[in-house]
C-alpha positions as CSV (number, residue, x, y, z in Angstrom):
1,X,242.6,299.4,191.8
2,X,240.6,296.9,193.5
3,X,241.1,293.0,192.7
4,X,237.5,291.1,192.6
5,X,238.2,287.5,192.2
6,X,234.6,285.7,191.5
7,X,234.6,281.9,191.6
8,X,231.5,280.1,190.3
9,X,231.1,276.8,192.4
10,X,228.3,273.5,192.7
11,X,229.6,270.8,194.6
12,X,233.0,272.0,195.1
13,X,233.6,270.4,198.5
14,X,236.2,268.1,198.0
15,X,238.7,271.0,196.5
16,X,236.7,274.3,197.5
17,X,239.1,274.9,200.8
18,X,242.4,273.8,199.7
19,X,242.1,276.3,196.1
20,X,240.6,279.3,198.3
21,X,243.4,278.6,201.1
22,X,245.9,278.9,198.6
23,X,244.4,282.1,196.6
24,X,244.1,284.0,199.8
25,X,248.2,283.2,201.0
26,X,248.8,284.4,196.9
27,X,247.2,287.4,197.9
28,X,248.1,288.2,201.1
29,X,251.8,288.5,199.8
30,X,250.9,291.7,197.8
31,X,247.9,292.6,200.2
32,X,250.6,296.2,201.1
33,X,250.0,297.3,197.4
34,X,246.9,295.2,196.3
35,X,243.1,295.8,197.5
36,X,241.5,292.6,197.0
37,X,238.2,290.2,197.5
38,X,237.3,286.7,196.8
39,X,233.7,286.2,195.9
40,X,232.1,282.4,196.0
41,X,228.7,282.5,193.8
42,X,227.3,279.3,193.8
43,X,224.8,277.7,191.6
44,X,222.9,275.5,194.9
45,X,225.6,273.2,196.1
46,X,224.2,270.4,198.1
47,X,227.3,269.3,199.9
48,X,229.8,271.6,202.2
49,X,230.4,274.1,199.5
50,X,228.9,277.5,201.2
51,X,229.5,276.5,204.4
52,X,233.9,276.1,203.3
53,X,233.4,279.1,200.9
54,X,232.0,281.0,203.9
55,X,235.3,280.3,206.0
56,X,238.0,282.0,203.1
57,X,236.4,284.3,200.6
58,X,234.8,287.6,201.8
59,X,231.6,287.2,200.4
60,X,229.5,284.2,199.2
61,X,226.0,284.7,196.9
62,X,223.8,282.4,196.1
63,X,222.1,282.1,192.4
64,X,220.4,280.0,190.3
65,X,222.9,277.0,188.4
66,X,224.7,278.0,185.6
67,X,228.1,279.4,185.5
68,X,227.1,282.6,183.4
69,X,224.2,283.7,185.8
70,X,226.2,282.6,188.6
71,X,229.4,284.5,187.9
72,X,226.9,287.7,186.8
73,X,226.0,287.1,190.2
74,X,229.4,287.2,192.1
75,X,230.4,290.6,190.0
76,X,226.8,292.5,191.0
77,X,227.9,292.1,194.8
78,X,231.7,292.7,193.9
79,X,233.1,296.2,195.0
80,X,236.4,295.6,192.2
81,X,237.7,298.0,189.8
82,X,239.1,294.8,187.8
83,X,236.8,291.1,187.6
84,X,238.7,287.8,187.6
85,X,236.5,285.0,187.0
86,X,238.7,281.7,187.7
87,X,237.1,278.1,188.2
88,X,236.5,276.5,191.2
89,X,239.5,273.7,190.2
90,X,241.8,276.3,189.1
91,X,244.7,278.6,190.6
92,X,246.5,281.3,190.1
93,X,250.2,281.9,191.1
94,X,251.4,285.3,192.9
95,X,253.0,285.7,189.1
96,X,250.0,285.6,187.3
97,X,248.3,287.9,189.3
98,X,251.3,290.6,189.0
99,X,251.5,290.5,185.5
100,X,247.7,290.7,185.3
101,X,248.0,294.3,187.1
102,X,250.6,295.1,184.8
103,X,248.8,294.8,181.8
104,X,245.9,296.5,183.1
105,X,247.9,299.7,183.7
106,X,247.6,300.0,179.9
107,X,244.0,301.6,179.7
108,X,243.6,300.8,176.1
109,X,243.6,296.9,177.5
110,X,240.2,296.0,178.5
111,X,240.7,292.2,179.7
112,X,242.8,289.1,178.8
113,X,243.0,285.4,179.8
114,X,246.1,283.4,181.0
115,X,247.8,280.4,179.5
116,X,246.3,276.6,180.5
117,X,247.9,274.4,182.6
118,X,246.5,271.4,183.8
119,X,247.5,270.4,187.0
120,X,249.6,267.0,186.2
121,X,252.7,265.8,185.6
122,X,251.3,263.2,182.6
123,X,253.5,264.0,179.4
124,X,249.9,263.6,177.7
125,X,248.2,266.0,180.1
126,X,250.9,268.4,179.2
127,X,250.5,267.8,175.6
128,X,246.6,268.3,175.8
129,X,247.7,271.8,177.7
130,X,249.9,272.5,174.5
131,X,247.2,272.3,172.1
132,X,244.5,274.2,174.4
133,X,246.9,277.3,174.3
134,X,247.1,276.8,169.8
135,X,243.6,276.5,169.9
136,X,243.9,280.2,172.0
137,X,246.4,281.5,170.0
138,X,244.9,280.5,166.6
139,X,241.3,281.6,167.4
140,X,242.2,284.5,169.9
141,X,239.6,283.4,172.1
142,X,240.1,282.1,175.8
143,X,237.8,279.0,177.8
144,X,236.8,280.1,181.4
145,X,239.3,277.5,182.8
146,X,242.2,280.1,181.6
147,X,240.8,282.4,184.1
148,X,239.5,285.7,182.1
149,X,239.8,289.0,183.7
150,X,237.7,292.6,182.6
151,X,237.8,295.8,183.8
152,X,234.7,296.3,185.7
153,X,232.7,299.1,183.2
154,X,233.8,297.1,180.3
155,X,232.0,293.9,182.0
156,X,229.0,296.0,182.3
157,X,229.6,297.8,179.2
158,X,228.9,294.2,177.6
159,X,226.6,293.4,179.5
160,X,228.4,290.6,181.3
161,X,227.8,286.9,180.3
162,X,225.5,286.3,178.2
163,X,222.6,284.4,179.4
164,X,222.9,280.8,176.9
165,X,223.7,277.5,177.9
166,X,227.3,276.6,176.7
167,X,229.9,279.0,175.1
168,X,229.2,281.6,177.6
169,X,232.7,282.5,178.0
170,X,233.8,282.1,174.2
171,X,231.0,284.6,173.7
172,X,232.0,287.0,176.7
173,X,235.4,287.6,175.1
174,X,234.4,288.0,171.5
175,X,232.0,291.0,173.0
176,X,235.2,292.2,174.9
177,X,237.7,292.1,171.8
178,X,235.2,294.4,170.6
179,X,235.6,297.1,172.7
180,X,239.4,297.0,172.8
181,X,242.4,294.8,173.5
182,X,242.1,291.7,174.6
183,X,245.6,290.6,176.0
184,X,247.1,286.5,176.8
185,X,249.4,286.3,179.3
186,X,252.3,284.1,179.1
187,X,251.2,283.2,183.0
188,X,249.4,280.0,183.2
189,X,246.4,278.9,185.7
190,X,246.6,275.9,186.7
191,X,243.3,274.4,186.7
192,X,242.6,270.0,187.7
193,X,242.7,267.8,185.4
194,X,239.6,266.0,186.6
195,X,237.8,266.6,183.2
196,X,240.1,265.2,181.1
197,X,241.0,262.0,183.4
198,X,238.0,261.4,183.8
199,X,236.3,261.6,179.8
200,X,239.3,260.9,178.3
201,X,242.2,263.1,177.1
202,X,241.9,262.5,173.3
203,X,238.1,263.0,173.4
204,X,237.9,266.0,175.2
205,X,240.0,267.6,173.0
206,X,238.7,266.6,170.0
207,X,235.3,267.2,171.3
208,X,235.8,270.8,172.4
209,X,237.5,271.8,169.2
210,X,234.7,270.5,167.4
211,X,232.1,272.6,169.8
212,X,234.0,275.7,169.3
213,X,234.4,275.7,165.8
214,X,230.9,274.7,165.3
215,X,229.7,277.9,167.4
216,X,232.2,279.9,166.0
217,X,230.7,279.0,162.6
218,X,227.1,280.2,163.9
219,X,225.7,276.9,165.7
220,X,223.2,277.3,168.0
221,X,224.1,277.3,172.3
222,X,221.0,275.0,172.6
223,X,221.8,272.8,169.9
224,X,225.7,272.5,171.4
225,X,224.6,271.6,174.8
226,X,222.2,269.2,174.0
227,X,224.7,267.3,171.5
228,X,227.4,268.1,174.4
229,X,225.5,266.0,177.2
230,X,224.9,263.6,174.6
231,X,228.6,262.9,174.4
232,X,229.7,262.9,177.5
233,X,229.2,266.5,179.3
């Protein structure tokens, strides 16, 4: 099996080299019984994004802004057996990554997500964290920032993200649970906790519980991204 990780990026310069320094080394430690690839798609950067990506991942694409077309992008020029799409402000641990393989060794799995962890040691950032992986457990559905992984003809089979503005991800995995099991990792990815520092911890919770719930409930994409920039986005 071959290990595709595709990374969406914009204006990523200020954490793009340190996050793709670290995945490689992760890698590299298992690189004797692991095949893998980092792929940078990114949505037009203006900053030193491609030009960092270009020095650590093995293949950089450029596509229009959005993170669903972008990471569609990164998987058309990906040569993996198994996808893992993981933010540019997020990491994954040597751990994560072997109990991802072993997982996948079941064929009747065809993707799963990993715990959240946001990358602080605030007692309310690790609170926020707690609730993020309820809201998983409860809804059995995963947010791109908990990195989600797909075997590479189930991607396809679905036919990868779905081109709408907001939700793309909530929407990829209900299409995946459909065509077999869907699996959360105990693991965690660690992902920055730049969002929430910087609209507010209570809000941001409170908001995306009440986007998720309203498009779980059959709200419209455009609606939720237009009242999403509205507060805050």
């Amino acid at each position: 099996m071959k290990l595709s990780i595709i990374i969406p990026t914009l204006n990523e310069e200020s954490l793009i080299e340190k996050n793709l320094s670290f995945i490689k080394k992760e890698l590299s430690a298992i690189s004797y019984q692991l095949s893998a690839e980092i792929i940078v798609a990114d949505g037009g950067s203006r900053d030193r994004t491609v030009e960092t990506a270009r020095r650590f991942a093995d293949r950089v694409c450029i596509s229009d802004k959005g993170r669903g077309e972008q990471m569609n992008a990164g998987a058309k020029v990906s040569e993996g057996d198994l996808f893992l799409f993981l933010h540019a402000d997020s990491i994954l641990y040597l751990s994560g990554i072997v109990d991802m393989l072993k997982v996948m060794e079941d064929n009747d799995v065809v993707g799963g997500a990993f715990r959240l962890k946001i990358d602080s040691k605030k007692t309310s950032h690790k609170v926020i964290s707690s609730f993020a992986n309820m809201r998983s457990g409860i809804l059995g559905i995963a947010y791109g920032d908990q990195g989600i992984f797909v075997r590479k003809n189930i991607f396809y089979a679905v036919g990868g993200y779905p081109d709408i503005p907001i939700m793309e991800d909530v929407e990829f995995v209900k299409r995946l649970k459909g065509k077999g099991k869907f699996i959360m990792l105990n693991e965690c990815v660690t992902t920055s906790s730049r969002r929430w520092d910087r609209e507010g911890m209570l809000y941001t919770t409170i908001r995306n519980w009440i986007l998720i719930s309203l498009y779980l409930i059959g709200a419209s994409p455009n609606r939720l991204k237009g009242w999403y920039r509205e507060h805050g986005g």
